[in-house]
C-alpha positions in Angstrom: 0.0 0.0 0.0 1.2 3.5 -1.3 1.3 6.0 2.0 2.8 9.2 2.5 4.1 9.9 5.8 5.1 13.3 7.2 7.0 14.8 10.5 7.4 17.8 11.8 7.7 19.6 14.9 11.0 17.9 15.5 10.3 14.0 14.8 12.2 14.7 11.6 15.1 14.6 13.7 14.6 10.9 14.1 14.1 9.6 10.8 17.5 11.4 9.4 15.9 14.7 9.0 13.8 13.8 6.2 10.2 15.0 6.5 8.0 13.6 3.9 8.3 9.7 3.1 6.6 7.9 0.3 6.5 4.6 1.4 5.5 1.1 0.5 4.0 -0.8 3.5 2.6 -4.4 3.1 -0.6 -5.6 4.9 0.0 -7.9 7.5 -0.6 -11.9 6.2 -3.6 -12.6 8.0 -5.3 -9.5 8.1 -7.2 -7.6 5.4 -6.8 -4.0 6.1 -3.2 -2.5 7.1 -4.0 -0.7 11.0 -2.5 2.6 12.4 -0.6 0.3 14.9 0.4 -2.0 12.2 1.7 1.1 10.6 3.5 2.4 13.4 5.2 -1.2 13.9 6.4 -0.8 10.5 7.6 3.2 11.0 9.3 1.6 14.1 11.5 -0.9 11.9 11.8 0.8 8.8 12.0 4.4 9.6 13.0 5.5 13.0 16.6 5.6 13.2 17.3 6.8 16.5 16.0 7.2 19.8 12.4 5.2 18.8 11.3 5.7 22.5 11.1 10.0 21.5 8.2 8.6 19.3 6.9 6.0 20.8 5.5 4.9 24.0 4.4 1.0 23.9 2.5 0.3 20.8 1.2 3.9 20.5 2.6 7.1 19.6 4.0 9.1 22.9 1.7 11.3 24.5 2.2 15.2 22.7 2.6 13.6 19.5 -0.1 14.7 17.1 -1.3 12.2 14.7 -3.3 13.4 11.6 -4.9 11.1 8.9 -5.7 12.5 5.7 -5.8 15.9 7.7 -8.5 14.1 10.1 -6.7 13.9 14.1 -6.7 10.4 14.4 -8.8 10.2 17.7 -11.6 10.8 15.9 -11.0 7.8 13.6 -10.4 5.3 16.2 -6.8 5.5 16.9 -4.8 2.4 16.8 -7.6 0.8 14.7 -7.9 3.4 12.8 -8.0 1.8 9.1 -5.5 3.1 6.5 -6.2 3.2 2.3 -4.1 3.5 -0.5 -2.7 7.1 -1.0 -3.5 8.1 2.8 -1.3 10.9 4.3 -0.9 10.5 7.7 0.9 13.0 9.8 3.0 12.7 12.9 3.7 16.4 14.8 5.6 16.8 18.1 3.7 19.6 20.2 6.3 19.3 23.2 8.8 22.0 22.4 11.6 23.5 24.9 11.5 27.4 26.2 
């Protein structure tokens, strides 16, 4: 499935300071529909390339980081189960900034 990720508000820090991605992400065997957690498993392995606990907390994104699908904040769409299509953008921003 075609996806294109973005970060900002400093999470670009962790994936080499690159903020847009277009990425290829297979749905898990077994399963029909590729997940927000499935995705974030995948961001995990594939993107993140240091310091993965600054983005994420368990199977979830850390708390302060605002998660945007197709513009639409995620909590609205179920979170975690939140069920991604072909073409989605999803968007990860950091609101925890230093003074």
């Amino acid at each position: 499935m075609q996806l294109t990720l973005e970060f900002g508000g400093g999470l670009e820090l962790l994936c080499q300071s690159v903020k847009i991605h277009n990425v290829q992400v297979d749905t898990p065997v077994k399963e029909e529909k590729l997940t927000m957690k499935d995705l974030l498993s995948w961001v995990r392995t594939n993107l993140i390339k240091e310091r993965p606990e600054m983005f994420m907390k368990g199977d979830s994104v850390r708390p302060g980081v605002l998660v945007l699908v197709n513009d639409c904040d995620w909590e609205l769409s179920g979170q975690l189960n939140t069920t991604l299509e072909e073409k989605d953008v999803v968007v990860f921003i950091s609101t925890l900034h230093g003074g």
